[in-house]
Every structure is written in structure tokens, then in C-alpha cells.
MITIPA-711221 format. One record per residue (C-alpha): residue number from 0; residue in one letter; x, y, z. Coordinates in steps of 0.5 Angstrom, whole numbers, m for minus. Example, Ala and Ser with C-alpha at 12.3 -4.5 7.8 and 13.67 -1.06 7.14 Angstrom:
<i:0 | aa:A | X:25 | Y:m9 | Z:16>
<i:1 | aa:S | X:27 | Y:m2 | Z:14>
***
This chain:
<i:0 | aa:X | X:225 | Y:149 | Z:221>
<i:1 | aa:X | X:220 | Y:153 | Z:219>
<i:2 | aa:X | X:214 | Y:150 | Z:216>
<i:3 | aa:X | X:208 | Y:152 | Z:211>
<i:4 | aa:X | X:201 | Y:153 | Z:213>
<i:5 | aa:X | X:195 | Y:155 | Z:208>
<i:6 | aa:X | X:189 | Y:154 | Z:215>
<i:7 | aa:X | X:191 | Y:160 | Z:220>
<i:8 | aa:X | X:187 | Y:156 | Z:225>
<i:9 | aa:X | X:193 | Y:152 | Z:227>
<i:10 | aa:X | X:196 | Y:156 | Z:234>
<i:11 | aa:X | X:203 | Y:159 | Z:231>
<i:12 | aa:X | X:209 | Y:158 | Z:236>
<i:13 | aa:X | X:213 | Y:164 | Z:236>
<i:14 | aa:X | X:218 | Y:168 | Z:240>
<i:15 | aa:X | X:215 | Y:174 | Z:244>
<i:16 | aa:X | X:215 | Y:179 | Z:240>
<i:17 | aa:X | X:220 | Y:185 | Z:242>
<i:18 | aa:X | X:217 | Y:193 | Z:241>
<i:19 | aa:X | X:220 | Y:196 | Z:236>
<i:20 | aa:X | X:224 | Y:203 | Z:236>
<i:21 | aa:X | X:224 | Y:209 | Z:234>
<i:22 | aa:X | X:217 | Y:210 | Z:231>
<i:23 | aa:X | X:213 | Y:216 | Z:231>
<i:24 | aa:X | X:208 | Y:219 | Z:235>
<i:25 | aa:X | X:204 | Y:220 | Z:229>
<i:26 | aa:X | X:205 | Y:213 | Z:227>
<i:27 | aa:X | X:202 | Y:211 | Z:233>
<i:28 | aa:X | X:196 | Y:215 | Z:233>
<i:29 | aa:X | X:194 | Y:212 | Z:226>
<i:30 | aa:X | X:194 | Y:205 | Z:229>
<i:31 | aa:X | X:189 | Y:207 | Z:234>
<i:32 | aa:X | X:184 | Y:208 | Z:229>
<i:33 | aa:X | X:181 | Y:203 | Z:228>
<i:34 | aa:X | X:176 | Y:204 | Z:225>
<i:35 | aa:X | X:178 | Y:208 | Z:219>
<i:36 | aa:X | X:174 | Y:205 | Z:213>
<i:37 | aa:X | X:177 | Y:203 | Z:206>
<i:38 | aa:X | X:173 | Y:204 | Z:199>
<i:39 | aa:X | X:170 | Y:198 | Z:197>
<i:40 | aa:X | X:176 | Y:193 | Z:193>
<i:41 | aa:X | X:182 | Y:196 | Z:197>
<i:42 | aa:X | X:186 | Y:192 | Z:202>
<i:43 | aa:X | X:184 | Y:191 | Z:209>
<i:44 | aa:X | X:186 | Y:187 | Z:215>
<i:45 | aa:X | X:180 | Y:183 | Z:216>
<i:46 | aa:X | X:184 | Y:176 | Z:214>
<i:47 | aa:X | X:190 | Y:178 | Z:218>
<i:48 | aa:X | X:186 | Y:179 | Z:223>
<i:49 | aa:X | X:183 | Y:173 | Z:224>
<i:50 | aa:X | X:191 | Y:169 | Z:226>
<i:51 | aa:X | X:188 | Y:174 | Z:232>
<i:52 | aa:X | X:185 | Y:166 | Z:235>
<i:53 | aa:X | X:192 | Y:163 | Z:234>
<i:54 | aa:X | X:194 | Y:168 | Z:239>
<i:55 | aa:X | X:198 | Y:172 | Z:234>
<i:56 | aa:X | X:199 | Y:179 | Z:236>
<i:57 | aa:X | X:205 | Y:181 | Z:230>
<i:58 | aa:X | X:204 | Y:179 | Z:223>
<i:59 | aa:X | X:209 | Y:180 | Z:217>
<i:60 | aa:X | X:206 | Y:181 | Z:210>
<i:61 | aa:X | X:211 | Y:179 | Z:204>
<i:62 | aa:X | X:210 | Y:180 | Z:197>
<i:63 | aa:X | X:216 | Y:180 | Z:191>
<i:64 | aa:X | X:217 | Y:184 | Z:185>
<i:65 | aa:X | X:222 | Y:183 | Z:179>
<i:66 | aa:X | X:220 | Y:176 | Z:179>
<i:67 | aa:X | X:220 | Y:176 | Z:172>
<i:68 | aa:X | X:224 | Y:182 | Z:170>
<i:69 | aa:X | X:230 | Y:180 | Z:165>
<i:70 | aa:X | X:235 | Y:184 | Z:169>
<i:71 | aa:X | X:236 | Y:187 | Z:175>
<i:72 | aa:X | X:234 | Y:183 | Z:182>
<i:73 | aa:X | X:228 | Y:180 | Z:185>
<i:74 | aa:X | X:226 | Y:185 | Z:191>
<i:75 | aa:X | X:222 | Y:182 | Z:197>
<i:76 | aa:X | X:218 | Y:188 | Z:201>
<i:77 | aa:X | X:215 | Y:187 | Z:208>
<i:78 | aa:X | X:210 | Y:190 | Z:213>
<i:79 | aa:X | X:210 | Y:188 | Z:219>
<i:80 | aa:X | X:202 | Y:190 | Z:223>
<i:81 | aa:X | X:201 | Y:189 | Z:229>
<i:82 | aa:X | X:195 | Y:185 | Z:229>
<i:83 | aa:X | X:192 | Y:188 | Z:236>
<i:84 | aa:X | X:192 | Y:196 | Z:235>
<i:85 | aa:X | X:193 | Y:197 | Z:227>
<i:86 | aa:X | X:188 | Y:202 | Z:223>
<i:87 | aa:X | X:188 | Y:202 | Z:216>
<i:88 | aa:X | X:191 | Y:206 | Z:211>
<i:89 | aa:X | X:188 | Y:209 | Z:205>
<i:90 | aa:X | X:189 | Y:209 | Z:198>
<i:91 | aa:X | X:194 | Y:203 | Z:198>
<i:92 | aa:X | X:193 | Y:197 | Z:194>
<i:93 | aa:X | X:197 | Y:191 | Z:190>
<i:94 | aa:X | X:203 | Y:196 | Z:187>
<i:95 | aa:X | X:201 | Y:193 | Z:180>
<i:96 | aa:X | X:195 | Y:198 | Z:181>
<i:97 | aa:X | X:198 | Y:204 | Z:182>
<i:98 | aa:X | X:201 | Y:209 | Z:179>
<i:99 | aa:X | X:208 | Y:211 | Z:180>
<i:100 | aa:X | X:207 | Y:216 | Z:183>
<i:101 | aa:X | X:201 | Y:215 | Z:187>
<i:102 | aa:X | X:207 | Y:209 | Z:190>
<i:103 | aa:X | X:212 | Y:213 | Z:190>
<i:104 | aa:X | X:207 | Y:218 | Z:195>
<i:105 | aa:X | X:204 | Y:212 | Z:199>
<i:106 | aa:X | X:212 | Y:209 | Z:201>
<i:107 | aa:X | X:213 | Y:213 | Z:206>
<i:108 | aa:X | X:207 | Y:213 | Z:208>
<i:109 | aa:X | X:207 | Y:206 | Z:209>
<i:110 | aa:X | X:214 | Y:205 | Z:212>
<i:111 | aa:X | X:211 | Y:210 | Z:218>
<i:112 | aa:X | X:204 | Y:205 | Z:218>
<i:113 | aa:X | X:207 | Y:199 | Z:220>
<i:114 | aa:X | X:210 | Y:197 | Z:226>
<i:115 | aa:X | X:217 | Y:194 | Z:221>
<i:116 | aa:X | X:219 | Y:194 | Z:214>
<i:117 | aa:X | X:225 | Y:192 | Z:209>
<i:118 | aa:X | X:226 | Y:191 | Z:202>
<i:119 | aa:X | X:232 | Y:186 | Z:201>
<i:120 | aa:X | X:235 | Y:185 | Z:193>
<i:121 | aa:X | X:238 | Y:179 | Z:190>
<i:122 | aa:X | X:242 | Y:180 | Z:185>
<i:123 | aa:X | X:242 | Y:178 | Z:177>
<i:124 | aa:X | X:249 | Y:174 | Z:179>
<i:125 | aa:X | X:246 | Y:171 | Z:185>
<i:126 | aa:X | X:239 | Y:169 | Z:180>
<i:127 | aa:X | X:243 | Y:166 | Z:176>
<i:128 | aa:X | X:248 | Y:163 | Z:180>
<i:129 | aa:X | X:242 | Y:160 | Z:185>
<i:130 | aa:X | X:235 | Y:159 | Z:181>
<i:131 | aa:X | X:229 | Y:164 | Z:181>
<i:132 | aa:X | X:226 | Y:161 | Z:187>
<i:133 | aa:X | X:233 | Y:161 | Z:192>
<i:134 | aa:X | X:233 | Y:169 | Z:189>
<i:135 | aa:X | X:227 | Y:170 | Z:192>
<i:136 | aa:X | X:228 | Y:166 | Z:199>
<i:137 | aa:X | X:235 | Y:169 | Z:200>
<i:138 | aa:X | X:232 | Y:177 | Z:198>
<i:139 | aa:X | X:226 | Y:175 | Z:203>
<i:140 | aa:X | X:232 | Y:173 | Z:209>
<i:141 | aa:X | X:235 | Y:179 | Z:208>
<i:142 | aa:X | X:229 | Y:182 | Z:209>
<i:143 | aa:X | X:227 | Y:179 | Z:214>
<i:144 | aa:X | X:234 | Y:179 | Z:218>
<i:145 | aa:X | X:234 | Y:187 | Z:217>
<i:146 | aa:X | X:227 | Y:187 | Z:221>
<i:147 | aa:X | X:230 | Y:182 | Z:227>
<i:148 | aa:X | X:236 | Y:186 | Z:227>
<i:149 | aa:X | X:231 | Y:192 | Z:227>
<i:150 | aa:X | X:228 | Y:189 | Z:234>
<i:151 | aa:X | X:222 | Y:187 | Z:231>
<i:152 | aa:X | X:220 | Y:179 | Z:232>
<i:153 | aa:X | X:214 | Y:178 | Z:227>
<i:154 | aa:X | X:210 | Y:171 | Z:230>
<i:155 | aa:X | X:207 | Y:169 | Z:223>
<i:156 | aa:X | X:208 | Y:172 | Z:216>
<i:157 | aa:X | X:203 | Y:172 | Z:211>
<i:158 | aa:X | X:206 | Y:171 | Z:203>
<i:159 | aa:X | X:202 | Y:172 | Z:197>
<i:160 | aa:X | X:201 | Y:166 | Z:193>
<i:161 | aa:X | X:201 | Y:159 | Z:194>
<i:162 | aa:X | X:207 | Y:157 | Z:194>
<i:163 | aa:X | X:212 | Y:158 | Z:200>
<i:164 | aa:X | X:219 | Y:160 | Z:197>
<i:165 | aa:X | X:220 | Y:164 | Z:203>
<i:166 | aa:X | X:223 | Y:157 | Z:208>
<i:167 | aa:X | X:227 | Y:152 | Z:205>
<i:168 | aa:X | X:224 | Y:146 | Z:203>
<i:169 | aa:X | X:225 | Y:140 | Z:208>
<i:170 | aa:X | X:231 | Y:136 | Z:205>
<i:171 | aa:X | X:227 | Y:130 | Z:202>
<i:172 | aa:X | X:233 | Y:124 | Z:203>
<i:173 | aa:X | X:241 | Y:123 | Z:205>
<i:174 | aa:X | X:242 | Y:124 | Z:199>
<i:175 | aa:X | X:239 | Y:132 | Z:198>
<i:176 | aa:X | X:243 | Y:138 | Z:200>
<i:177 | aa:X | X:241 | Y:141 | Z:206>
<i:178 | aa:X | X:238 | Y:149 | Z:205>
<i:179 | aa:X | X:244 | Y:154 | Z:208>
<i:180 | aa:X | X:242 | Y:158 | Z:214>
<i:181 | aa:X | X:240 | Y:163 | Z:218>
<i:182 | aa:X | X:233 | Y:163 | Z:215>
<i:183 | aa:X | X:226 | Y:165 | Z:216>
<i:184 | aa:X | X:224 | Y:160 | Z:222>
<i:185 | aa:X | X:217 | Y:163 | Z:223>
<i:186 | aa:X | X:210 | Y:160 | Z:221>
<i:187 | aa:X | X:210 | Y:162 | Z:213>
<i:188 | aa:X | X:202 | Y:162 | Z:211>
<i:189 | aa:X | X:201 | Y:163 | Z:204>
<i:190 | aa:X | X:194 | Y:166 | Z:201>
<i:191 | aa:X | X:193 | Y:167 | Z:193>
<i:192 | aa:X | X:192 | Y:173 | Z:191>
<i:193 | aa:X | X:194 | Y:176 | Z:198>
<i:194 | aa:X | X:196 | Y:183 | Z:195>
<i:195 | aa:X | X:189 | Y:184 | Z:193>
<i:196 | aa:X | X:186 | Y:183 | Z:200>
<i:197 | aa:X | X:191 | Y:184 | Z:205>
<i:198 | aa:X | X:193 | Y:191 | Z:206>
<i:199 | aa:X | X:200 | Y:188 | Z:209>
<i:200 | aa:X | X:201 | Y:184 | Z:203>
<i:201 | aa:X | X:199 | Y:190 | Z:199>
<i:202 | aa:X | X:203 | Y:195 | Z:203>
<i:203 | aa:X | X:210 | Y:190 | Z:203>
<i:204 | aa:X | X:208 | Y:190 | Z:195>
<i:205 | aa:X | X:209 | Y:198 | Z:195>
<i:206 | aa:X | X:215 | Y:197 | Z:198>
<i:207 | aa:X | X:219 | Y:192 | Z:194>
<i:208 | aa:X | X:217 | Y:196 | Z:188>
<i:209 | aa:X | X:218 | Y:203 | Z:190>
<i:210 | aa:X | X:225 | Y:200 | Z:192>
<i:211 | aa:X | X:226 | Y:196 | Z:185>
<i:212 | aa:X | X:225 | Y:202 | Z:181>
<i:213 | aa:X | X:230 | Y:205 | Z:183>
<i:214 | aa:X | X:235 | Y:201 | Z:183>
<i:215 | aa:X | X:233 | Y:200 | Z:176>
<i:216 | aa:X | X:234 | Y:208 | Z:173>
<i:217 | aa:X | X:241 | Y:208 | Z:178>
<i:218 | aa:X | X:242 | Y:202 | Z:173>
<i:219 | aa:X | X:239 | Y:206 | Z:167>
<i:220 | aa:X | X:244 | Y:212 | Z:168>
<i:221 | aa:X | X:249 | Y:208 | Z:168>
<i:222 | aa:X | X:246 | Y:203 | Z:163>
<i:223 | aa:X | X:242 | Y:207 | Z:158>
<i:224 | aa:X | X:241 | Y:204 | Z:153>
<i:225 | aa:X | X:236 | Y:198 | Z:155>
<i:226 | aa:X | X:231 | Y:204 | Z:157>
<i:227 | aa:X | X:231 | Y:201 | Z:164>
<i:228 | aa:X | X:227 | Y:208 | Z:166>
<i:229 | aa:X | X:222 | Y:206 | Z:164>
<i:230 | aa:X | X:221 | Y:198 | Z:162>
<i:231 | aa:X | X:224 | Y:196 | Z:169>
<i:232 | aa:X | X:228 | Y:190 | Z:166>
<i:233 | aa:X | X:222 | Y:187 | Z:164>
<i:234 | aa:X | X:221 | Y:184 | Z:157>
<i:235 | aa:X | X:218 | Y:189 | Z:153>
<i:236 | aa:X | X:219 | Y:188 | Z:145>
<i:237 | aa:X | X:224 | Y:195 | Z:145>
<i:238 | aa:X | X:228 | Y:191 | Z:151>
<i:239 | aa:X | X:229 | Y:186 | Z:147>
<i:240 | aa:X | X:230 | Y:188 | Z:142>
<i:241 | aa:X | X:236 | Y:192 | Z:144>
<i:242 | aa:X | X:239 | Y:186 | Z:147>
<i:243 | aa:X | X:239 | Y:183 | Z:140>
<i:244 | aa:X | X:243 | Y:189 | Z:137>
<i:245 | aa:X | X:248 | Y:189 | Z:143>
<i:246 | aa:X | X:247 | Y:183 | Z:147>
<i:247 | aa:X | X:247 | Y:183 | Z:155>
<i:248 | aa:X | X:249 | Y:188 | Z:160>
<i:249 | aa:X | X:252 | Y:185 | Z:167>
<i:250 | aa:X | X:247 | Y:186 | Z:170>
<i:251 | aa:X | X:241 | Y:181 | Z:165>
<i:252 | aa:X | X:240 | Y:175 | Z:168>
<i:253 | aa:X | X:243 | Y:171 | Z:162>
<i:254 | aa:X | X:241 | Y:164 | Z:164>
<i:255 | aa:X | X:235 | Y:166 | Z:161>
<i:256 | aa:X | X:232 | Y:167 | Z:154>
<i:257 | aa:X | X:233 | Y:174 | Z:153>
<i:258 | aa:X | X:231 | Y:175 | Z:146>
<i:259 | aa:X | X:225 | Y:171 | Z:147>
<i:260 | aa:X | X:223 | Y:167 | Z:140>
<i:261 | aa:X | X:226 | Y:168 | Z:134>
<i:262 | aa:X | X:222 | Y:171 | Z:128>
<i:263 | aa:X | X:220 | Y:168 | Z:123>
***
């Protein structure tokens, strides 16, 4: 089962992990540069680099977006690094820092850096069915099974934040339900605020927001009046605003306190 470890000092066991195909050559020539420098306050590989000791060689970033969004899924990206030959890649920070446009530039630049990447979703219904938490471990395991079947076995991942959501939690007694499988078996090392210091997570970061986005202006066509093209789901006073005029689509998460506070 798979565990989770804040201290990388500790030799992670892992799989040998398999080659992956069908990359480019460019690709490959970027990663050879290794010493590209990065302006001061971008992301680096400084700390993924340090899992190198443990015998680590293929490092999975992982970062979530649409957590606290009021429609639409949750999305979790990730970038795979290859710890002993990977070059930086300018301009990428945290996706929250970024311009749409400079992250809709950036995705592919960063699907072409890393070794692997994926984007998996978990939907309203399934957010409301499960709970925000098993949404993002299930977006995560979609994710981390597209790369696996992608031929591509990371030896650790590294999650932003302090919390592991990404494994299921050790059933405590006999009396608990046991987390459903297949999961993510690897070593999960979490990092406050890793998509600010850690360009895998910041590039997993670039990933799942590029992708979530889009599914929300689909879903705006479809849905125009919630003005998903341009809030994204999230809370902003218009968005809820028009849930209390027509109520919630089918694609809200209506387990939770859509309309906010009532006014006075």
C-alpha cells in the first residue's frame, strides 16, 4: 500500500521504471541542458533533485485545480522528470500566476519537456457522490494510470501541499471500509507550496488548469448562462448570483453551498 513521506531522505522502493515512447528529439535535447538558468522566483528542480540519493531517477509532479470551484470537476495534472538528465523550462510558474494565454502557450511546451504527463478529471456527480477528497484521488488515479499505460512507472511522486490525497488513507479497524483499487502504489512525498518551488509540480499545475478550462467553456456553450468562460465554475459574486435566479445545472456540485450566505 502506498504511504506518505514528507522527509525524501528515506530510499524509496519502486518498480524500475520503463522508457517512455514516442518522444521527440527536441525533446530530448532540452533535457540535456542542464544547466539553462531560471530568473530568480521561477520554479526549479533543485528539490526533486535532492530524491537523487534515495536512488530515485523518475519523479512524478502532481498538482489539482478546481478544488474549490462550484461546478465542473476537479483536475489533476502530472509531469513526469527524469531526475538524471532534465533541463529547466523557462517561463513556467504555478498556473495561478500566469496569464491564459501565456499557460495556453506553455501546455504544450510542457507536454514536450516532460518524460510523461496526464490530466484525469472527476466530475461533479462523482464529487457529490464521494466527497471532495476521494474526487481528487480518483482525478489523480486516472491520471496516474494513463501514464503507466503510457509506459512510463515514476519511482516517487511529489504532491503540493500537506496532505496526502492522492493514496488512500490506511483502513484504521475492521470496522472501516476498505479504500477500492487500483491506486497510485508509488512513495507520495507532499511539499507546502510546491507549485511555487518545484517546476514539476508548477508544470502538473499548467497541465490541469489548461485542460479544466477547457472543459469549462465546452460546458459554457453548452450552459451560457453561468458565464463558465469566463469564471470557470468558481464563486464569483455573478455566478451566484445566477444560480439563485435559475438554480443549479447538472453539471454544479449541488452538495454544496451554492448561493453562499443569504443577504441580510
Amino acid at each position: 500500500m502506498a504511504r506518505a513521506i514528507t522527509d525524501p531522505k528515506g530510499k524509496a522502493s519502486a518498480k524500475a521504471p520503463a522508457k517512455a515512447t514516442g518522444r521527440t528529439a527536441a525533446r530530448t535535447g532540452a533535457k540535456s541542458k542542464s544547466k539553462a538558468k531560471i530568473p530568480v522566483g521561477f520554479p526549479t528542480l533543485d528539490f526533486e533533485r535532492s530524491f537523487l540519493s534515495s536512488g530515485v531517477r523518475l519523479l512524478a509532479g502532481v498538482d489539482e485545480v478546481g478544488r474549490g470551484a462550484l461546478a465542473g470537476p476537479v483536475s489533476v495534472g502530472i509531469a513526469v522528470v527524469n531526475l538524471e538528465d532534465h533541463g529547466l523550462l523557462a517561463d513556467v510558474r504555478d498556473s495561478k500566476l500566469l496569464k491564459p494565454e501565456d499557460r495556453d502557450r506553455l501546455e504544450p511546451l510542457v507536454r514536450d519537456w516532460a518524460v510523461a504527463s496526464a490530466v484525469g478529471h472527476a466530475s461533479s456527480r462523482e464529487i457529490d457522490d464521494i466527497g471532495i477528497i476521494a474526487a481528487l484521488r480518483l482525478a489523480g488515479t486516472r491520471a496516474w494510470f494513463e501514464v503507466l499505460a503510457g509506459g512510463t512507472t515514476p519511482d516517487v511522486v511529489l504532491l503540493d501541499g500537506s496532505h496526502n490525497w492522492l493514496s488512500p488513507d490506511v483502513q484504521a479497524s475492521l470496522f472501516d471500509e476498505p479504500a477500492l483499487g487500483p491506486w497510485c502504489e508509488a512513495p507520495v512525498h507532499t511539499r507546502v507550496k510546491a507549485d511555487m518551488s518545484c517546476l514539476s509540480v508548477a508544470a502538473a499545475s499548467v497541465l490541469a488548469k489548461v485542460a479544466r478550462d477547457r472543459i469549462m467553456v465546452d460546458l459554457h456553450a453548452e450552459v451560457p448562462a453561468y458565464g463558465w468562460n469566463e469564471n470557470k465554475g468558481y464563486a464569483t459574486s455573478a455566478h451566484r448570483k445566477v444560480i439563485r435566479l435559475q438554480g443549479p445545472s447538472a453539471y454544479h456540485r449541488t452538495s454544496w453551498n451554492l448561493t453562499g450566505p443569504e443577504a441580510g
